[in-house]
N, C-alpha and C positions, 0 to 999 in steps of 0.2 A: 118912386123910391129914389133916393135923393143917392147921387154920385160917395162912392166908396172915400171914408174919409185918409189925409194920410197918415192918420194913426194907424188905421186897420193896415197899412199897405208897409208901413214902420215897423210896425210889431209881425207881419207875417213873414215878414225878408230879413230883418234883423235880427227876432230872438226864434219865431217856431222854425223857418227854415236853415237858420246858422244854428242854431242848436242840435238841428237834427244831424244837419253835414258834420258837425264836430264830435257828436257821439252815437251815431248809428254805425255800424260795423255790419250788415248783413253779411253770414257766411264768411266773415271776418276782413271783409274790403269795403275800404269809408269811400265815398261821393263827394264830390263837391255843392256846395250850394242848388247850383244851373241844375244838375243831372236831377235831385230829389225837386226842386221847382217846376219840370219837365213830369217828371215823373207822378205827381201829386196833379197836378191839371190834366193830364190824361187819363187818370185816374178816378178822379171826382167831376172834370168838367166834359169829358170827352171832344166829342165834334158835333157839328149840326150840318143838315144837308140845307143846302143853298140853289134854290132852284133861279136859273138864268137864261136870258136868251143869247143864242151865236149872233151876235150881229151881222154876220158875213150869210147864214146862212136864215136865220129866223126861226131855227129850232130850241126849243128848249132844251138847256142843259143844265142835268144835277151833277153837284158835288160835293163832296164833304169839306168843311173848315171845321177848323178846332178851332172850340170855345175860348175862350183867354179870358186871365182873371177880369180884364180891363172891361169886362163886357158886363159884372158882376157889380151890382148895386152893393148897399149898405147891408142888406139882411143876406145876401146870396153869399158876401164875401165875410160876413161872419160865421157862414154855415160850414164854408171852406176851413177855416181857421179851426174851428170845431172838429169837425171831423179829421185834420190833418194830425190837428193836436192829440186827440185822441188816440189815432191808429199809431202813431210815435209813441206816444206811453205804453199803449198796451202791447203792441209787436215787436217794438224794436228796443223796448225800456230805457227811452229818453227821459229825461227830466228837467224842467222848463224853470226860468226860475221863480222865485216865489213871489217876485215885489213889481210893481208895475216902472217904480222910479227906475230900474236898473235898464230903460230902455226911451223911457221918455222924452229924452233930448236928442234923440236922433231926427236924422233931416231926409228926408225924400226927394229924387228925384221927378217932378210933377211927369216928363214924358213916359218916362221908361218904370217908373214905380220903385228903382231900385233904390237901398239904403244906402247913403253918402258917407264913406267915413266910418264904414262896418270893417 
């Protein structure tokens, strides 16, 4: 599966996650960006356990790491966009906007994924 384009990484930090920080109010207190970012990847992506050895001692040791979007191919990280989209329309009655151009010229940052200029 081919590397997550930075469209998909544009369009999820730019319009579904700033959309959501700008008009979701749960219980009548909005979020920033970061907090529903956070929130939506522990949520859809969780953790995976990571088994390792101690180098000191030669034992095996598990533990959990969280997933990250970055980890997330082309189909996984449309499936995220999908479902995040979703559960904002229908729980928290966001509304996304309707034209693709109103997002299209935005710039990514290649490390860190975030939108430049949002």
């Amino acid at each position: 599966e081919d590397a997550k384009t930075d469209r998909q990484r544009a369009y999820y930090h730019g319009v579904v996650l700033k959309t959501i920080a700008l008009q979701a109010r749960p219980n009548g207190v909005q979020f920033p960006l970061a907090v529903w970012k956070e929130h939506f990847r522990a949520e859809y992506l969780g953790h995976k356990t990571v088994t390792t050895k101690n180098p000191l001692t030669g034992k095996k040791v598990r533990r959990r790491v969280r997933v990250s979007t970055e980890d997330l191919g082309v189909r996984g990280y449309s499936q995220l966009i999908d479902r995040v989209s979703a559960f904002a329309a229908t729980e928290l009655g966001v509304t996304f906007p309707a034209t693709f151009q109103q997002w299209e010229g935005m710039q990514v940052d290649p490390d860190t994924g975030e939108v430049i200029g949002v």
